[in-house]
N, C-alpha and C positions, 0 to 999 in steps of 0.2 A: 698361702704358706710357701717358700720359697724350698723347703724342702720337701721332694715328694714324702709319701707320706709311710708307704713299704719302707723306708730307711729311715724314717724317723721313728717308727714302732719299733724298727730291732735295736737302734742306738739308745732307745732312753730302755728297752729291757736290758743291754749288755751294761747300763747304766749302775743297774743294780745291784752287784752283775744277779740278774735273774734265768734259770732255763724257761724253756718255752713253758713248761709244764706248771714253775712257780709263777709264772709272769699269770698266766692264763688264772689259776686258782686266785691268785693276787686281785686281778681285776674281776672276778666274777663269770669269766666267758670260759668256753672249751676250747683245748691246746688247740685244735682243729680253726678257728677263730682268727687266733694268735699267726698260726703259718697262713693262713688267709690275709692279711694282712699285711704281713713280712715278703710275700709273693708278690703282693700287687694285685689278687683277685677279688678284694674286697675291701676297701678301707672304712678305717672307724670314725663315728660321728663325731662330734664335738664335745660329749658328757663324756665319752669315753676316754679321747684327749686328753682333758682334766685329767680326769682318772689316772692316767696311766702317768702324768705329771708327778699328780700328788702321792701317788704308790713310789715313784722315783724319787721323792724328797725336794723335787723342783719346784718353783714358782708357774704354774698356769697362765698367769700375768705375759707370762715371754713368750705366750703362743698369740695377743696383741701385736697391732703393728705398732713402733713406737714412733710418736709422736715428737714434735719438735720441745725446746723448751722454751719456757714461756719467757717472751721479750726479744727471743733469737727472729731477725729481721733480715732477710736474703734483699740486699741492694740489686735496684734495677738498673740498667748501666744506661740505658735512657734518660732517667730520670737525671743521672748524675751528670750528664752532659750537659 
């Protein structure tokens, strides 16, 4: 994930906009959790990710790296000599 992870837990809560306190009940964990988190002391697994996605009205899908599309061919400049 190219964004740490403390700044991504506060931007998808200010998202909502949620406080610490609705975010934390939202997702099932204690506000205590939530500032853990948001700190850097602790970060969230992957279900929880989700989670806080789908709590956010986002797609989960965008926490995937994305992939090329299908047919897209990166010329090799070797080849083409």
């Amino acid at each position: 994930m190219t964004l740490d992870s403390k700044h991504l837990v506060q931007q998808l809560r200010l998202s909502g906009p949620y406080s610490v306190v609705q975010f934390a009940k939202k997702l099932g964990v204690s506000k205590q959790t939530v500032y853990n988190w948001e700190s850097g002391k602790t970060a969230p697994d992957l279900p929880q990710l989700i989670r806080m996605y789908v709590v956010c009205g986002l797609n989960p899908r965008s926490l995937l790296p994305q992939k090329k599309q299908q047919g897209e061919v990166k010329e090799d400049p070797e080849i083409s000599e």
